[in-house]
C-alpha positions as CSV (number, residue, x, y, z in Angstrom):
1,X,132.2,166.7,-51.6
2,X,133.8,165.5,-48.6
3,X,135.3,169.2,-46.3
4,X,138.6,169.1,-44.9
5,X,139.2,171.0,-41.8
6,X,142.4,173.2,-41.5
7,X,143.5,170.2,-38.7
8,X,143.2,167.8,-40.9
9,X,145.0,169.9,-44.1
10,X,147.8,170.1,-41.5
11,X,148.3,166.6,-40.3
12,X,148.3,165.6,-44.2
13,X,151.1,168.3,-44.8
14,X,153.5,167.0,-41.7
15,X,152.4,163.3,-43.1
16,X,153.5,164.2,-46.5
17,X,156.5,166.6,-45.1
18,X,157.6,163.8,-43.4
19,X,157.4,165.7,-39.8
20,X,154.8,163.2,-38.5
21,X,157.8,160.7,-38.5
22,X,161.3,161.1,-39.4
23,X,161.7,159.0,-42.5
24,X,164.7,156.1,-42.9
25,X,164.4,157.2,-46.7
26,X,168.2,158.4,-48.4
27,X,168.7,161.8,-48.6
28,X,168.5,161.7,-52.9
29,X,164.9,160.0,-52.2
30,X,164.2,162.3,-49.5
31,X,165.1,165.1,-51.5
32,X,162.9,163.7,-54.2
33,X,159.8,162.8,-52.7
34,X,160.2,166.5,-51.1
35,X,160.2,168.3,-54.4
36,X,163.3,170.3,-53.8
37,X,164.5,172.0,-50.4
38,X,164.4,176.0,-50.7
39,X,168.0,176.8,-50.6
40,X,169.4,180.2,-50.6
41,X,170.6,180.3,-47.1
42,X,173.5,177.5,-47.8
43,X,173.5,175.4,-44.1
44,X,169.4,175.7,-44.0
45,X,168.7,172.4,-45.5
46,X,170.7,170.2,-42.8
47,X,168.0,171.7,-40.2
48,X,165.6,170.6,-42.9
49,X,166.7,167.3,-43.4
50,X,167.5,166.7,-39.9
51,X,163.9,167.3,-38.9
52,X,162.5,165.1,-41.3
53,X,165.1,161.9,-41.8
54,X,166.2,159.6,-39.0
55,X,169.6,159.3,-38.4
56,X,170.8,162.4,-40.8
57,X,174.4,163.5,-40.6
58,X,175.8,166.3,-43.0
59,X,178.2,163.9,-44.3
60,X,175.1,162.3,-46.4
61,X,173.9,165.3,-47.6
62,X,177.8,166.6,-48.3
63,X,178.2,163.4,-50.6
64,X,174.8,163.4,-52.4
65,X,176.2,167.4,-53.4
66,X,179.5,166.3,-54.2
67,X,178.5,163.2,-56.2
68,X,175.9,165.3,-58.1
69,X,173.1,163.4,-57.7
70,X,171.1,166.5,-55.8
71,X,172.5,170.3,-57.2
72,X,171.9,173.6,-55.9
73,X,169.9,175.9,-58.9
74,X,167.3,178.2,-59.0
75,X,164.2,176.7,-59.9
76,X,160.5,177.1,-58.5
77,X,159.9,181.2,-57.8
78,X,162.9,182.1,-59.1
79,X,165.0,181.2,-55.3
80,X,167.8,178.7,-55.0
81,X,166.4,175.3,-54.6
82,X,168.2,172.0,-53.5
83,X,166.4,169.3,-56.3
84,X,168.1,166.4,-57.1
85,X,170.1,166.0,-60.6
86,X,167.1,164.2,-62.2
87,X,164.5,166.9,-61.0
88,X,166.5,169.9,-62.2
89,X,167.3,168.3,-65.5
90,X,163.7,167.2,-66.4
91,X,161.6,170.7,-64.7
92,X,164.3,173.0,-65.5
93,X,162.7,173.9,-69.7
94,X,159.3,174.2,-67.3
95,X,160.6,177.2,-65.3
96,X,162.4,179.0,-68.1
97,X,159.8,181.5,-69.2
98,X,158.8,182.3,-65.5
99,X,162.6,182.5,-64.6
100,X,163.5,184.7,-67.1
101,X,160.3,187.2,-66.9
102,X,160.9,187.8,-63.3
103,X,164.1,189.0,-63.4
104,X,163.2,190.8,-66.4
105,X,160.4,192.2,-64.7
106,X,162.9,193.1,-61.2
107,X,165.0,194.8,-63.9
108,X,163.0,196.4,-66.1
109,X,164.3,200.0,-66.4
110,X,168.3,198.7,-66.3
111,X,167.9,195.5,-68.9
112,X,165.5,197.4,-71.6
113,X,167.0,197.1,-75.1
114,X,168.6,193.7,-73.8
115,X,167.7,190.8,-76.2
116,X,167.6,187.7,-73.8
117,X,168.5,185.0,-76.6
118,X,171.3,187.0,-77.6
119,X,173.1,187.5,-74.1
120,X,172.2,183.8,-73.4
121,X,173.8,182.3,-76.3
122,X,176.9,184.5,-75.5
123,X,177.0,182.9,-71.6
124,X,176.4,179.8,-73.1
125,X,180.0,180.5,-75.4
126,X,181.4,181.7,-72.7
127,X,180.9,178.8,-70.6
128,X,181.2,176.5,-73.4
129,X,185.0,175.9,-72.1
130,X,183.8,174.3,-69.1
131,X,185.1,176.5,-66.5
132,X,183.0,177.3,-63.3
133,X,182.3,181.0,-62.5
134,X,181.4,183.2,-60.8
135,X,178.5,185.9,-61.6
136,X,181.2,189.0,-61.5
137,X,183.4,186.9,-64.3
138,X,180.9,185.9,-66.6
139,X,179.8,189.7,-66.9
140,X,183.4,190.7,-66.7
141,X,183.7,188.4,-69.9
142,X,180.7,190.0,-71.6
143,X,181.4,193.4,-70.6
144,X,182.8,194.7,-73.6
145,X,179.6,193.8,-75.5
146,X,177.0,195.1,-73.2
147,X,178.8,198.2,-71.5
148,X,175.7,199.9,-70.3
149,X,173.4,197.7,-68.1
150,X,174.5,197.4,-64.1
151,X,176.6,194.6,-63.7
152,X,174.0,192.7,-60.9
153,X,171.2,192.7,-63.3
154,X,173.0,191.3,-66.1
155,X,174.6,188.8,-63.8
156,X,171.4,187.8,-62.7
157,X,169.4,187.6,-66.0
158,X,172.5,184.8,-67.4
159,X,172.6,183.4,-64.0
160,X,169.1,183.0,-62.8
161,X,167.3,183.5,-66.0
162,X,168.7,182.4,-69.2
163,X,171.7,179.8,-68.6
164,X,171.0,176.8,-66.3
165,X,173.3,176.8,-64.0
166,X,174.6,174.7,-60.9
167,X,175.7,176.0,-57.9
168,X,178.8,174.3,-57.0
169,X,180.6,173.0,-54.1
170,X,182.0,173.6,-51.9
171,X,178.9,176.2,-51.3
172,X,175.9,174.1,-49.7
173,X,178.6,171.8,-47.9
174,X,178.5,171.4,-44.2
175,X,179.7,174.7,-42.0
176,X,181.4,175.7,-45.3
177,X,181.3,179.5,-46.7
178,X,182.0,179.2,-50.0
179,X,180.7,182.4,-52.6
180,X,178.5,180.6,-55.8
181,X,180.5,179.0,-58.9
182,X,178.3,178.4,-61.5
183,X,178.8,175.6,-64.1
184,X,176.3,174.9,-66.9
185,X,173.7,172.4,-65.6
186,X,174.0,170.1,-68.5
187,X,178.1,170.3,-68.2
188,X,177.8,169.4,-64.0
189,X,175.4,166.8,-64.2
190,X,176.8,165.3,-67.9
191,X,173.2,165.3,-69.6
192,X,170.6,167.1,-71.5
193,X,167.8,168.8,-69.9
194,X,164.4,168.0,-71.1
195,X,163.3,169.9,-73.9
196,X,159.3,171.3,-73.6
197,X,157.0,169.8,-76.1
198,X,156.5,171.9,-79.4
199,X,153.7,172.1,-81.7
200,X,151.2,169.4,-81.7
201,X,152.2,167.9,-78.3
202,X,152.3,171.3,-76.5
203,X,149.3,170.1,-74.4
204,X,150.8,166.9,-74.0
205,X,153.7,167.1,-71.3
206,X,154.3,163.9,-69.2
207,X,156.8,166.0,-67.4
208,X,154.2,169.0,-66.5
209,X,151.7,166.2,-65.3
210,X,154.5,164.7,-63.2
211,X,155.4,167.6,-61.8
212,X,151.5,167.9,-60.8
213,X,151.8,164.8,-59.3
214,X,154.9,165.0,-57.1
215,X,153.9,168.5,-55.8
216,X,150.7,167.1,-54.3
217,X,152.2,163.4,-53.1
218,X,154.3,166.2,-50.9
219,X,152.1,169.1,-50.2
220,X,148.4,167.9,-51.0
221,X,145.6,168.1,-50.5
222,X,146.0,171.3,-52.5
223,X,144.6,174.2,-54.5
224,X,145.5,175.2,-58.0
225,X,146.3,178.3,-56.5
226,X,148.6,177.0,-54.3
227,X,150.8,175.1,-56.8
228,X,151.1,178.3,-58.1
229,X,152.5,179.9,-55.1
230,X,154.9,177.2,-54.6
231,X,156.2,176.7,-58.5
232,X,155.7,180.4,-59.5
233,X,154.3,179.0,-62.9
234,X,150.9,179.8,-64.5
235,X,149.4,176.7,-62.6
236,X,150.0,174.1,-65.5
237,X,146.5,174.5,-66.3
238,X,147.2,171.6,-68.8
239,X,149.1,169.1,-66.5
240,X,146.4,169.5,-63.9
241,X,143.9,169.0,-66.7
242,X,145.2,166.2,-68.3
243,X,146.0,164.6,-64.6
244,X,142.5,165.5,-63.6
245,X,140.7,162.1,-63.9
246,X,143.2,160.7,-61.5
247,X,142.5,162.5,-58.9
248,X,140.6,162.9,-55.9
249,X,138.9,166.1,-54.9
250,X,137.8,168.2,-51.4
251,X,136.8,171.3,-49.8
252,X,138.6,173.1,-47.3
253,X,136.3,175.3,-44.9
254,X,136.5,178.3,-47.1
255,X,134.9,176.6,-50.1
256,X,138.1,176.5,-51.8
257,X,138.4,173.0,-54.1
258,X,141.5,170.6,-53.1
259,X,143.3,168.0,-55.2
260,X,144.7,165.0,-54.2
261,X,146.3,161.7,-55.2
262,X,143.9,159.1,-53.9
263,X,146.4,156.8,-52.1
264,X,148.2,159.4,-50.4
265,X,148.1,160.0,-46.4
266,X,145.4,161.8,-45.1
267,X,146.0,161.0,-41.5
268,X,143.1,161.8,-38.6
269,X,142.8,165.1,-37.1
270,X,143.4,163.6,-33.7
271,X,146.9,162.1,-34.6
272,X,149.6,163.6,-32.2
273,X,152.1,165.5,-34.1
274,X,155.7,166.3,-32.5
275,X,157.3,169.2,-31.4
276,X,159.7,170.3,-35.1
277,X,162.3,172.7,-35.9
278,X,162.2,174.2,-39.3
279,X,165.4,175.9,-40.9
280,X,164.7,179.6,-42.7
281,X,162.4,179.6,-45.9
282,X,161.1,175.8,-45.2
283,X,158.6,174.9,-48.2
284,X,156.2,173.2,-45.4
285,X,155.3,176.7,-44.5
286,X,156.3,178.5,-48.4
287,X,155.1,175.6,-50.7
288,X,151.1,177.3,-50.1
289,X,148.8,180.2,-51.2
290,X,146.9,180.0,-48.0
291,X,149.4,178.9,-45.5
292,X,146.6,179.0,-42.6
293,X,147.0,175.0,-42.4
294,X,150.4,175.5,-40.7
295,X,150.6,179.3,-39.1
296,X,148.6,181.7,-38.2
297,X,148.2,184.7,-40.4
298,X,149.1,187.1,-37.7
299,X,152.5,185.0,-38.5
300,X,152.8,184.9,-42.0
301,X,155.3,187.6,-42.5
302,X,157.6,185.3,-40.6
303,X,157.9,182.8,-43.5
304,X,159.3,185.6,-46.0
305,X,161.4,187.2,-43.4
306,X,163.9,184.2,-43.1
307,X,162.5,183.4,-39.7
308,X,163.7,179.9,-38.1
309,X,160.0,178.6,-36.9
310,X,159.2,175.8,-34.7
311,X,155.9,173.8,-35.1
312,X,154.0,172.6,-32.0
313,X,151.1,170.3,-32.7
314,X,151.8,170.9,-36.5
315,X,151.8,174.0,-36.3
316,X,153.8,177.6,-35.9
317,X,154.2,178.4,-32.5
318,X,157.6,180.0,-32.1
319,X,161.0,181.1,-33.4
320,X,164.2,180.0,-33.0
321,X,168.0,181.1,-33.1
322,X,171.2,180.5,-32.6
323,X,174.1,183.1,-31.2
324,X,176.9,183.0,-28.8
325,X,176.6,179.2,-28.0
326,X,173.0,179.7,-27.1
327,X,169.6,177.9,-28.4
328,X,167.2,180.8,-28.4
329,X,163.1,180.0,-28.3
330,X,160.8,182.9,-29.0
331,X,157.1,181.6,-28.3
332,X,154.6,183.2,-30.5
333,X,151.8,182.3,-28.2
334,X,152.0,180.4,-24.8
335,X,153.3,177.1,-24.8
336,X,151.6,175.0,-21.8
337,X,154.1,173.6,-19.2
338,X,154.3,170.1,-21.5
339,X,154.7,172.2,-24.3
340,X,157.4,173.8,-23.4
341,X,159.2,170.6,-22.2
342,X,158.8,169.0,-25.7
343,X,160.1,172.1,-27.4
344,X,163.2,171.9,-25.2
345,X,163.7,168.7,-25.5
346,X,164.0,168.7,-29.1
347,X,166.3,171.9,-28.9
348,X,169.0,169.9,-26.9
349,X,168.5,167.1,-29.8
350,X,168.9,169.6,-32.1
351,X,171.6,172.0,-30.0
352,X,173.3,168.4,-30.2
353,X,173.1,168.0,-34.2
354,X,174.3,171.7,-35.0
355,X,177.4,170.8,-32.8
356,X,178.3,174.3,-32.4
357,X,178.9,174.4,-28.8
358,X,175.7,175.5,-28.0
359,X,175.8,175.0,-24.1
360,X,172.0,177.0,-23.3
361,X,168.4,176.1,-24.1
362,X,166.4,179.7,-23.4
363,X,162.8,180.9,-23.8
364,X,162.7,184.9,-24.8
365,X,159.4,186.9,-24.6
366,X,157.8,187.5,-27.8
């Protein structure tokens, strides 16, 4: 079995990430072929999607939000994604039982006695009128049936849990604060979200094998284990079973066995990879159990601690942020002379995007 060096795991993950080369791709397809952009931080996917698409503006990304064809919801480990309409209606049923037992799990002591199907069916009549709202109304309208629990974990459980839910806009538009309205999935997007197969076709789930598929045309080659990490589901053990035959297999240098789609890019070693900013939370760095491909593991509690990282030859190599119209670059390790040209050079392109006045480019010690 053909071993894959962590170089090469890394120049497949920018190829895939599209952060070899911007794509000319839309934003919907982009979105798409992406799996979903982690989105809790509202403004962090423009930097995502400016990083990886040639030619972005926010205006595109505004539109595809406003015209519903991508929707902010929570979805893979129980965080805000940005999926497209299409993605969230057919993986939503996937991520229900995972959705629901985490916050369940957060909120153990303050939800006991709670029966989930009940509350849910009473957010769903509450929402049935097709008003938006926020978390603090829905419980407000719910209040006098369950007086006892704190209002943040019920709001959460409806929210996050057991009613699928769109974030609306204007949160997620372009320099917009906006607090989250929540409308009924099915009611934003004006169609049904795939039901999981029952009974005798339980092991038989085109959508769970598709959704084994698109995680590794964007983040393969790939471990089991790390589609777990990235979906928060049990692995789809059956999806990646029934999917099996299809695919194409490897070893990293620890042993570990990778899957892969046989036609997607695997690019050399040796191929060049440009200087990238990546917005808080980016799945390049999240969407892996053993993130070593992309930063080091002295790094790693960088990518959980909402830490702006930019990658120099693929990989982590500094952090980045913005304050008081400066452009500030903390290396984690020293950047060569060349280095540290290319990284400011794509700060001023990027300075230039975030239009924020942003008037210095400046390296801080680590």
């Amino acid at each position: 079995m053909t071993v894959l060096s962590a170089r090469a795991l890394n120049r497949a993950t920018l190829a895939r990430q599209h952060l070899l080369e911007r794509t000319t791709a839309p934003v919907q397809e982009v979105v798409a072929h992406l799996a979903g952009l982690q989105a809790q931080e509202p403004q962090e996917p423009f930097t995502g999607l400016w990083s990886r698409q040639r030619g972005f503006t926010p205006g595109l990304l505004d539109r595809a939000l406003t015209d519903r064809h991508v929707v902010r919801t929570h979805l893979m480990r129980r965080t805000v994604h940005l999926v497209t309409a299409d993605d969230a209606l057919a993986w939503r049923a996937r991520h229900d039982a995972m959705l629901r037992g985490r916050v369940l799990a957060t909120y153990r002591s303050e939800l006991a006695g709670i029966d989930p199907d009940e509350l849910a069916a009473a957010g769903r009549a509450v929402m049935a009128d097709g008003r938006p709202r926020t978390m603090a109304e829905l419980v407000q309208a719910l209040q006098d049936r369950w007086p006892g629990p704190p209002r943040r974990a019920l709001g959460e459980l409806l929210v996050a849990a057991l009613v699928p839910m769109a974030q609306l806009p204007p949160r997620g538009l372009w320099r917009t604060t906006a607090g989250v309205r929540n409308l009924p999935l099915d009611a934003w997007t004006g169609r049904d979200l795939a039901p999981l197969p029952e009974g005798a076709d339980a092991d038989d789930d085109p959508v769970g094998q598709q959704l084994v598929r698109r995680y590794l045309a964007a983040y393969g080659p790939a471990s089991t284990a790390d589609l777990r990490s990235w979906s928060g589901l049990a692995g789809l053990p059956a999806a990646v079973k029934a999917v099996r035959d299809e695919l194409v297999t490897f070893r990293d240098e620890r042993g570990r066995v990778l899957l892969d789609l046989p036609d997607a890019p695997r690019p050399s070693p040796d191929t060049p990879a440009p200087v990238r900013f990546l917005p808080a939370f980016d799945n390049a760095i999240l969407g892996y159990r053993d993130r070593s491909r992309i930063i080091d593991d002295a790094d790693l509690g960088l990518s959980v601690a909402g830490l702006r990282a930019v990658l120099v030859d693929g990989r982590v190599a500094a952090t980045w942020t913005t304050r008081d119209r400066r452009l500030g670059i903390t290396p984690l390790r020293p950047l060569s002379p060349q280095e540290r040209g290319a990284v400011e050079e794509e700060a001023h392109a990027l300075a230039a995007f975030l239009d924020q006045g942003i008037d210095t480019i400046g390296f801080t010690a680590a």
